[in-house]
Rosetta silent file (secondary structure, phi, psi, omega in degrees, C-alpha in Angstrom):
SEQUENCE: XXXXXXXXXXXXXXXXXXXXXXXXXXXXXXXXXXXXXXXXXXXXXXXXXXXXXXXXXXXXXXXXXXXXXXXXXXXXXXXXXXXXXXXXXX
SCORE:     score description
SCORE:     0.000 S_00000001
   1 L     0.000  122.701  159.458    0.000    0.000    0.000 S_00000001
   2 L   -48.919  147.542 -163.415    1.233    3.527   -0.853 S_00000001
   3 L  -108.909  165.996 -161.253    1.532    5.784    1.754 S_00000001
   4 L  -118.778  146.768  175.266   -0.359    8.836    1.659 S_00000001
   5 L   -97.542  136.213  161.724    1.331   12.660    2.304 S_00000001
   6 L  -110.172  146.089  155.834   -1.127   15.346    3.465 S_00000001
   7 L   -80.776  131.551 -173.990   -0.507   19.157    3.087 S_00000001
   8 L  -113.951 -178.820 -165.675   -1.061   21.423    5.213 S_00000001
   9 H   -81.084  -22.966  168.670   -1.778   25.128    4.775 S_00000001
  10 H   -83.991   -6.791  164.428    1.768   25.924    5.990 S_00000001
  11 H   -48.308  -66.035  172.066    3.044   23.370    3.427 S_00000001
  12 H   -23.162  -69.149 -137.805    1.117   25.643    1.157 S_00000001
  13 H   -78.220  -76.031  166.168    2.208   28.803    2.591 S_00000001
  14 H   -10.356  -58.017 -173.773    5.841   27.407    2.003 S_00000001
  15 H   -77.395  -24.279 -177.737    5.819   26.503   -1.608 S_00000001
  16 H   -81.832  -42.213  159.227    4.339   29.719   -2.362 S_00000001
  17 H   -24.640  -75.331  168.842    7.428   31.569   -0.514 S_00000001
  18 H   -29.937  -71.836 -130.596    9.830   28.973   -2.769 S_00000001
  19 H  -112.853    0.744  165.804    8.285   29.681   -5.548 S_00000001
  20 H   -86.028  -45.349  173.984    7.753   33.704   -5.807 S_00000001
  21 H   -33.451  -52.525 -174.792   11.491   33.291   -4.767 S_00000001
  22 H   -67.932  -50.006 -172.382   12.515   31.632   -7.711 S_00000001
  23 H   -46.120  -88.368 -135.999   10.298   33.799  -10.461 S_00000001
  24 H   -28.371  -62.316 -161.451   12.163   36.790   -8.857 S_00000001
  25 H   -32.340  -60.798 -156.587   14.975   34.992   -9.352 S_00000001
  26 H   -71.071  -16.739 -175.368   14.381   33.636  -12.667 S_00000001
  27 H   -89.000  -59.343 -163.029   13.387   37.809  -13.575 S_00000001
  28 H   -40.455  -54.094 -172.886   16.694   39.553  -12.739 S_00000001
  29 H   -44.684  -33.758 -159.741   18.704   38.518  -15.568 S_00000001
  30 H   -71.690  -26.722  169.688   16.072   39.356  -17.821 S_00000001
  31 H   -85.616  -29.164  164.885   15.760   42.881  -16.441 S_00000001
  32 H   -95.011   -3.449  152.990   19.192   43.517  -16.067 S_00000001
  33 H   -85.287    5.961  111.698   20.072   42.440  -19.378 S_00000001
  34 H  -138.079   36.695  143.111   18.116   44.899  -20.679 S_00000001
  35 L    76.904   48.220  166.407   17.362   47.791  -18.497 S_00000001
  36 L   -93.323  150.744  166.902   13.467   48.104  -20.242 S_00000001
  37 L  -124.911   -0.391 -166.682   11.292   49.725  -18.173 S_00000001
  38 E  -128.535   84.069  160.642    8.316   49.438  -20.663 S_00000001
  39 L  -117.097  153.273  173.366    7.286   45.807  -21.778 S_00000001
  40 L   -62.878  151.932 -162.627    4.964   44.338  -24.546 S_00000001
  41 H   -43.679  -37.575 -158.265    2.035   41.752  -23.511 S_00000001
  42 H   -77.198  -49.918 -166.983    4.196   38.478  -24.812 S_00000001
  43 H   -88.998   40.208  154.511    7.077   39.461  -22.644 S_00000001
  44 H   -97.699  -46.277  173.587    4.791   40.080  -19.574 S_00000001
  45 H   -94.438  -12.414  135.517    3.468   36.837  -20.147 S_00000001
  46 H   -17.720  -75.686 -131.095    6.882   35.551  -20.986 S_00000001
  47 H   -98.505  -72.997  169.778    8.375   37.240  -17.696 S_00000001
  48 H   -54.199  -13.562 -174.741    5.197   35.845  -15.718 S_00000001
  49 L    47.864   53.415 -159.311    4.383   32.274  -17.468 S_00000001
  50 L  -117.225  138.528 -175.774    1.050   33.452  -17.486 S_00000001
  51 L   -74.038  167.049  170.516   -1.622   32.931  -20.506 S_00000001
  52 H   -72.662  -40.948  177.375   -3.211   35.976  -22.644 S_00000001
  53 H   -74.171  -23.357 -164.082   -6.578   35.589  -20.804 S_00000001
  54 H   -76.682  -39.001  169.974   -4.954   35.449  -17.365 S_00000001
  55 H   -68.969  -36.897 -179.659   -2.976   38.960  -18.611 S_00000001
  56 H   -98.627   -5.445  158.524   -6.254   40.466  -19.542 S_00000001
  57 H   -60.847  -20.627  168.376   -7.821   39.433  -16.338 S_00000001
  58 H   -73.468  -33.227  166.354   -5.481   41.207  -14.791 S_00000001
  59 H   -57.777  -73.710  176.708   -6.087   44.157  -16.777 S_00000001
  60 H   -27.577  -65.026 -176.331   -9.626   43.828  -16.551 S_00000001
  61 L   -79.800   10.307 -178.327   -9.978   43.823  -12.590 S_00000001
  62 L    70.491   45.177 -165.045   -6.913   46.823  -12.319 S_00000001
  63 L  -123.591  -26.618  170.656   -4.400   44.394  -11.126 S_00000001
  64 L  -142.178   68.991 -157.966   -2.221   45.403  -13.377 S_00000001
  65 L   -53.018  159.518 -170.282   -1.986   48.620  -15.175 S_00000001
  66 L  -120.814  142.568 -168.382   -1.498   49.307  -18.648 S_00000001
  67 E  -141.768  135.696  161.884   -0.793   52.264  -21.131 S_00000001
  68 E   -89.788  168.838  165.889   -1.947   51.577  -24.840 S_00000001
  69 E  -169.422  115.907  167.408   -0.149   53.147  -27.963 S_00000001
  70 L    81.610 -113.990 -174.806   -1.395   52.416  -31.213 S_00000001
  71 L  -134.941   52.488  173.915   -3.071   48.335  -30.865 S_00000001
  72 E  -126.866  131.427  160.590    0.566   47.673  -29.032 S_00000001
  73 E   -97.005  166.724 -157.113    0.060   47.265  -24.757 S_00000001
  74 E  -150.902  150.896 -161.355    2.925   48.381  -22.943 S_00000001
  75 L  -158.712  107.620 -179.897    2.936   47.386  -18.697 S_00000001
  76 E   -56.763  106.630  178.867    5.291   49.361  -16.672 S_00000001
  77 H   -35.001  -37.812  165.813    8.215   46.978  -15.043 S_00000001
  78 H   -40.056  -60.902 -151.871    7.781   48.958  -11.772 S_00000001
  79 H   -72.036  -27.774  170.200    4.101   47.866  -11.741 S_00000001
  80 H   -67.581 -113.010 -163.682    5.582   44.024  -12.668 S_00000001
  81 H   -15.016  -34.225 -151.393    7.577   43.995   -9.554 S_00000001
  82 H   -86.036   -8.842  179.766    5.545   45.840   -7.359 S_00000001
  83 H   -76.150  -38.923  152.072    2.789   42.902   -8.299 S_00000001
  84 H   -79.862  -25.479  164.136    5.050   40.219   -7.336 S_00000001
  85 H   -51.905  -60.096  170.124    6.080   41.783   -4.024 S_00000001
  86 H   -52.581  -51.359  139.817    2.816   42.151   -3.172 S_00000001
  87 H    -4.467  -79.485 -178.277    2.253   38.745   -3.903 S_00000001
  88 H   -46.572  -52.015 -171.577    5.228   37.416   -1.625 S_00000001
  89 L  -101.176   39.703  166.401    3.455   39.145    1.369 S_00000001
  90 L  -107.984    0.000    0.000    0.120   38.230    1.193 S_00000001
């Protein structure tokens, strides 16, 4: 018989801690190799591994602001960090 693991909500709590660690992680190079301060939807959903409806839900509910030009969206890097930060301490 297989044994069974349970989780618990600080199990939980953990993994999310681990694993906002790592995106950050996994973001610096890409922002310090090149210094953008202004990115397009794919690399927002690129940077985030996040789908195009999950990006415009975010839009949608103000979760993430946005500045159009032209039919091109453009998402302030600031506003990417300050979205995962918030994240980590909730």
């Amino acid at each position: 018989m297989a044994a069974i693991d349970i989780l618990t909500q600080e199990d939980l709590f953990r993994f999310k801690e681990e694993l906002l660690t790592e995106l950050k992680e996994l973001m610096k190079p890409a922002v310090n190799a090149e210094q953008k301060q202004w990115l397009k939807s794919v690399e927002v959903r690129r940077l985030l591994n996040i789908s195009p409806g999950t990006l415009q839900n975010l839009r949608i509910n103000g979760t993430l602001r946005f500045t159009k030009v032209g039919s091109t969206l453009y998402y302030k890097l600031d506003d990417i960090n300050a979205l995962l930060e918030e994240g980590s301490t909730s």
